[in-house]
C-alpha positions in Angstrom: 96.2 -69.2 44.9 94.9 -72.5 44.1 92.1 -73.3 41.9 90.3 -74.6 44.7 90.5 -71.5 46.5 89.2 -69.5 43.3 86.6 -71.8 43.1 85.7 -71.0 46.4 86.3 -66.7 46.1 84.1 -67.6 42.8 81.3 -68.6 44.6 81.5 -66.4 47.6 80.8 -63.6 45.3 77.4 -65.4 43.7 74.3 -64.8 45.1 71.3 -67.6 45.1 68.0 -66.8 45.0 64.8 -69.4 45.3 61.2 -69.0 45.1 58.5 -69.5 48.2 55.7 -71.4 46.5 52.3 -73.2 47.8 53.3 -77.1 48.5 52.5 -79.7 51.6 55.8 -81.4 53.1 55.7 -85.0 55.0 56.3 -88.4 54.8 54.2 -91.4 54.8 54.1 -95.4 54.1 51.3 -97.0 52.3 50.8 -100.2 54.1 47.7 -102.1 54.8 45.5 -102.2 58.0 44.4 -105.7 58.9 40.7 -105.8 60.8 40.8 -108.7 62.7 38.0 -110.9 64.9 37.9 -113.9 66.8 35.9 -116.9 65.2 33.9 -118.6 67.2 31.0 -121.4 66.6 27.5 -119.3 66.8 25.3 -122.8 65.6 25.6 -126.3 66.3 23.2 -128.2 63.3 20.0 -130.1 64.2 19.4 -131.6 61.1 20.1 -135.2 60.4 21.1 -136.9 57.5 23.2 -135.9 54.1 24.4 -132.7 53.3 23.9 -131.8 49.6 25.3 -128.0 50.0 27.8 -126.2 51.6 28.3 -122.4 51.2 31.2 -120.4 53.1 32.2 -117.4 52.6 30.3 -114.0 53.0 26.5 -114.2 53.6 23.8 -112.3 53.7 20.3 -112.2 55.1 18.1 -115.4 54.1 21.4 -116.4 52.1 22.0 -120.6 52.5 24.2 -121.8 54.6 24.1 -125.7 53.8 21.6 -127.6 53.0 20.8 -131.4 55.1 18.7 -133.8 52.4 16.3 -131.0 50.8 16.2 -128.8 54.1 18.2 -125.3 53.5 20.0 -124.2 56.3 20.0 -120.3 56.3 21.2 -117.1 58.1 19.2 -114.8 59.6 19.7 -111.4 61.5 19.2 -112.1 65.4 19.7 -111.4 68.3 18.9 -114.4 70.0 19.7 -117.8 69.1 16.4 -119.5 67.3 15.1 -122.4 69.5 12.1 -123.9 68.2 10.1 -124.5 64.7 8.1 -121.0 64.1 4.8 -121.2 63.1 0.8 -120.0 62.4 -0.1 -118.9 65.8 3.3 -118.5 67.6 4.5 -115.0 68.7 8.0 -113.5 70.1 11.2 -111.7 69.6 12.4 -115.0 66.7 9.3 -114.3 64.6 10.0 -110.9 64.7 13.2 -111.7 63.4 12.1 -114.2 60.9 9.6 -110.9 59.5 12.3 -108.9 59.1 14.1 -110.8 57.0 10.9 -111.4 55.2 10.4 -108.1 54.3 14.1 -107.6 53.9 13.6 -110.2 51.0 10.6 -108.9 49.7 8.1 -111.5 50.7 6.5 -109.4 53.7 5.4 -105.4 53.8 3.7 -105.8 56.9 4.7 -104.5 59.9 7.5 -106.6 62.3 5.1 -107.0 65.5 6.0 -110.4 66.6 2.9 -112.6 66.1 3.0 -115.1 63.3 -0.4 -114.4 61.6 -1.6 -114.9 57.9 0.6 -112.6 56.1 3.4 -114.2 58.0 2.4 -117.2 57.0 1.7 -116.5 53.0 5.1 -115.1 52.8 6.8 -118.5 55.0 5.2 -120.5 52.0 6.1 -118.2 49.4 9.7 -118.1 50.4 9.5 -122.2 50.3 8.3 -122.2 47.0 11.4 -120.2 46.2 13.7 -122.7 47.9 11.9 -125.7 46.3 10.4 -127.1 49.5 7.1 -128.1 50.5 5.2 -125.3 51.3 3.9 -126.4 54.8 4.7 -122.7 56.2 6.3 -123.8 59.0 10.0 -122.7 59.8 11.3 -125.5 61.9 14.0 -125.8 64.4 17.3 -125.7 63.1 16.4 -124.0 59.5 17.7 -120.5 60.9 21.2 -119.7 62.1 21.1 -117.0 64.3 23.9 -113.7 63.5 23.8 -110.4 65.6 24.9 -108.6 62.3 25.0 -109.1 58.3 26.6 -109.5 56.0 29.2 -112.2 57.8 32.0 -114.3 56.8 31.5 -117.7 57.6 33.5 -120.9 58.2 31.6 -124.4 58.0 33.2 -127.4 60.2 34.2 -130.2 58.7 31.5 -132.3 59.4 29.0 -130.1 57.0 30.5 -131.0 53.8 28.6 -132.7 50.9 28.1 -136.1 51.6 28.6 -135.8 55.2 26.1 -138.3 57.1 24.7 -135.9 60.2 23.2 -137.2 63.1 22.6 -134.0 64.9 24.8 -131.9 67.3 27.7 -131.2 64.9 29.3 -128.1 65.2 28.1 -126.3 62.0 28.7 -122.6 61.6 31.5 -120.3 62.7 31.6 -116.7 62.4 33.5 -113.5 63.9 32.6 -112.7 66.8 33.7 -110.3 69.8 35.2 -106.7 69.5 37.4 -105.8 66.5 41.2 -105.2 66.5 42.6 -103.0 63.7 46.5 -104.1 63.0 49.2 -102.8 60.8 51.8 -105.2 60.6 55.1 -104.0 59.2 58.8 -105.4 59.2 61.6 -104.7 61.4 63.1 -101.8 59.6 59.6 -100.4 58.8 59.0 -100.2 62.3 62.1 -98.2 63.2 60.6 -95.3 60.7 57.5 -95.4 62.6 57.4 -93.1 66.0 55.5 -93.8 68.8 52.1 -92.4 68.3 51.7 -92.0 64.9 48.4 -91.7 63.3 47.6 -93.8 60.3 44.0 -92.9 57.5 42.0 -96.1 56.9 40.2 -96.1 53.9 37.0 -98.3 53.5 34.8 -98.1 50.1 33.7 -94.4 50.7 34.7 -93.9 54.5 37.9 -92.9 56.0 39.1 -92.8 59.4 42.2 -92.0 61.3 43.8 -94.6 64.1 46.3 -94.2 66.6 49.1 -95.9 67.5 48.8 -97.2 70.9 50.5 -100.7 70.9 54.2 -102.0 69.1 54.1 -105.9 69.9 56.5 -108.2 68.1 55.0 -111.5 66.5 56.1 -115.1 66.2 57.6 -113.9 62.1 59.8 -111.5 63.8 57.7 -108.1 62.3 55.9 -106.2 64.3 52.3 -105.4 65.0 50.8 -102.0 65.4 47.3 -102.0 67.1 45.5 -99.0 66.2 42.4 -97.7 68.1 40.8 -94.5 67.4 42.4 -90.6 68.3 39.8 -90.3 71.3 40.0 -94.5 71.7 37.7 -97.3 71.2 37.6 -98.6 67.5 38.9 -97.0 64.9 36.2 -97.1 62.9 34.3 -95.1 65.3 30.6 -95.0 65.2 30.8 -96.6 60.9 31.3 -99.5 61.9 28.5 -101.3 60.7 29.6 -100.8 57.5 32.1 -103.2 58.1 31.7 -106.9 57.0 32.0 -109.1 59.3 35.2 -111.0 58.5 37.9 -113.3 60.5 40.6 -110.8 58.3 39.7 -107.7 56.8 42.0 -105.5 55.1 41.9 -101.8 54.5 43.8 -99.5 52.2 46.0 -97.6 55.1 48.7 -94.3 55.2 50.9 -94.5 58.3 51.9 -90.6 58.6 55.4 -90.7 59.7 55.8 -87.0 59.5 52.3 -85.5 59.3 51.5 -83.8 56.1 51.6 -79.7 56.5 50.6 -77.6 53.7 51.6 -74.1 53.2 54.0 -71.9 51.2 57.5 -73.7 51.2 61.0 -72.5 51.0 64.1 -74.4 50.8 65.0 -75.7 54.6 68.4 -73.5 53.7 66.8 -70.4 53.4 65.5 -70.2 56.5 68.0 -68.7 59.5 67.7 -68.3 63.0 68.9 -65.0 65.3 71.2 -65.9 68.4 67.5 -64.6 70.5 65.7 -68.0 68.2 63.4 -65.8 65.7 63.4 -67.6 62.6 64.1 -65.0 59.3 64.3 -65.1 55.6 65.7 -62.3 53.4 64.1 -61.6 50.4 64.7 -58.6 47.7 63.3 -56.1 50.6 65.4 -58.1 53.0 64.5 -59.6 56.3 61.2 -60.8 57.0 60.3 -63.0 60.6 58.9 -66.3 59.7 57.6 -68.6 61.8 57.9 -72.3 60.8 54.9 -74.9 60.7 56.2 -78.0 59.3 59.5 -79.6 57.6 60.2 -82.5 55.5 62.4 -83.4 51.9 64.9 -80.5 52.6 61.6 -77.9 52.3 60.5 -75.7 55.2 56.6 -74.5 55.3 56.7 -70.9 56.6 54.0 -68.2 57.5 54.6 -64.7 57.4 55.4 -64.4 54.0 53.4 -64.9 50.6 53.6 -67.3 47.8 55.9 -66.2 44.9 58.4 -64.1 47.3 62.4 -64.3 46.4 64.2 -65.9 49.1 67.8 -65.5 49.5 69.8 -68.9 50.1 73.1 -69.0 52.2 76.3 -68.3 50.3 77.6 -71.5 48.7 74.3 -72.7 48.5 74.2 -73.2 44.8 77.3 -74.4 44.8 76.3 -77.5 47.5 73.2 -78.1 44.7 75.0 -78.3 42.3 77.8 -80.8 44.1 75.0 -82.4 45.2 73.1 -83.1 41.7 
């Protein structure tokens, strides 16, 4: 006999034992989700002459946007455009804006109702002492931009940059605007791992959701984009998303599940067998026990029907293949 062949009686006589045990089996890629919006100009500037300021970048309610000879432009939560200088004794929907984001910075605790009255117009002057402007408590036309939401991110043209001579009707600010698209964009071989449908968490500070993937569209670099909307559709961050900035490109921690994770006691994907009828078995010390199988991944099979800690028996040869193997 050769000494392969007694290498082989050898381990046809040994039996292998393993150890079912609590563990979660999948696979996953940590990749990043990119929120994207279309920009668009929301304000056209009124002011003339030279612009001493100019701020980009995320902003937030009352925050300036530029500023035209000592005249701060800044942005204000609306939902209509503002179209006239607000003052004592005018009333509608853009003073009631303009009090909100009074009392929002702490110059008003009245009541939004719409009607510029005296506590409007002691906070108006107070707020223009703050900004170093004469306090005349008059808001006028083109001193308020206008956002449906804050905080945003926003672009300035390049007409309002300092030193810039304005004469009026510039494009000024742009912001996002219009329904947000949440993309994973992954290379060519990345997107072979993926399979169609595929969910994928999205982390945000303390807020997580899970997309799915609904689109596979190949882009001008030759990767691919994955466009994600939520498991029951719409957006995929559901009815959160006013958490979200406001931003051209926003990108969020992301898990693409390639195999879902399943969690469960595990056995070595050897160990289990399968009868000619297609019951799935293990034998352990009291032998054969039915087991039905709930998830696979890394060589390990998660089974129900037997305990954590239980001896399972693995296939002749079985050590020996680990051992080749190792």
């Amino acid at each position: 006999m050769s000494d392969r062949d007694q290498s082989s009686e050898q381990w046809a006589d040994r039996t292998a034992w393993a150890e079912a045990s609590e563990t979660e089996v999948g696979r996953s890629l940590a990749l990043t989700t990119t929120v994207r919006q279309p920009t668009n100009v929301v304000a056209t500037n009124v002011l003339p002459g030279v612009v001493r300021e100019a701020h980009e970048g995320m902003r937030n309610q009352g925050e300036i946007l530029y500023v035209v000879n000592d005249v701060p432009v800044r942005a204000v939560q609306a939902d209509l455009p503002f179209w006239r200088d607000i003052s004592y004794g005018t009333h509608g929907d853009d003073v009631a804006a303009l009090q909100q984001a009074l009392i929002d910075l702490g110059y008003l605790n009245t009541a939004v109702d719409g009607n510029f009255g005296n506590a409007t117009l002691t906070a108006v002057k107070h707020w223009q002492k703050d900004l170093s402007q004469n306090q005349t408590g008059t808001i006028g036309h083109g001193e308020l931009v206008a956002f449906k939401s804050l905080p945003v991110s926003v672009e300035l043209s390049e007409s309002i940059a300092p030193g810039t001579v304005l004469s009026g009707g510039e494009e000024a600010v742009m912001a996002p605007t219009g329904e947000r698209t949440f993309v994973v964009v992954v290379a060519s071989y990345q997107s072979e791992l993926i399979p169609p449908g595929a969910t994928v968490d999205v982390r945000y500070e303390e807020y997580e959701w899970q997309g799915i993937i609904v689109e596979r569209v190949e882009n001008i670099e030759g990767n691919f984009d994955l466009i994600l909307q939520e498991v029951d559709g719409g957006e995929v961050c559901g009815s959160d998303c006013d958490v979200l900035p406001v931003d051209s490109y926003l990108p969020l921690a992301s898990k693409v599940n390639i195999v879902p994770e399943v969690a469960g006691v595990g056995v070595p994907a050897m160990a289990v067998q399968t009868r000619p009828s297609g019951e799935t078995y293990v034998v352990t010390e009291d032998g054969e026990i039915d087991v039905v199988v709930a998830g696979s991944g890394q060589g390990i099979v998660i089974v129900d029907g037997i305990t954590s800690g239980t001896r399972v028996e693995l296939p002749v040869g079985a050590s020996n293949q680990a051992d080749q193997q190792s």
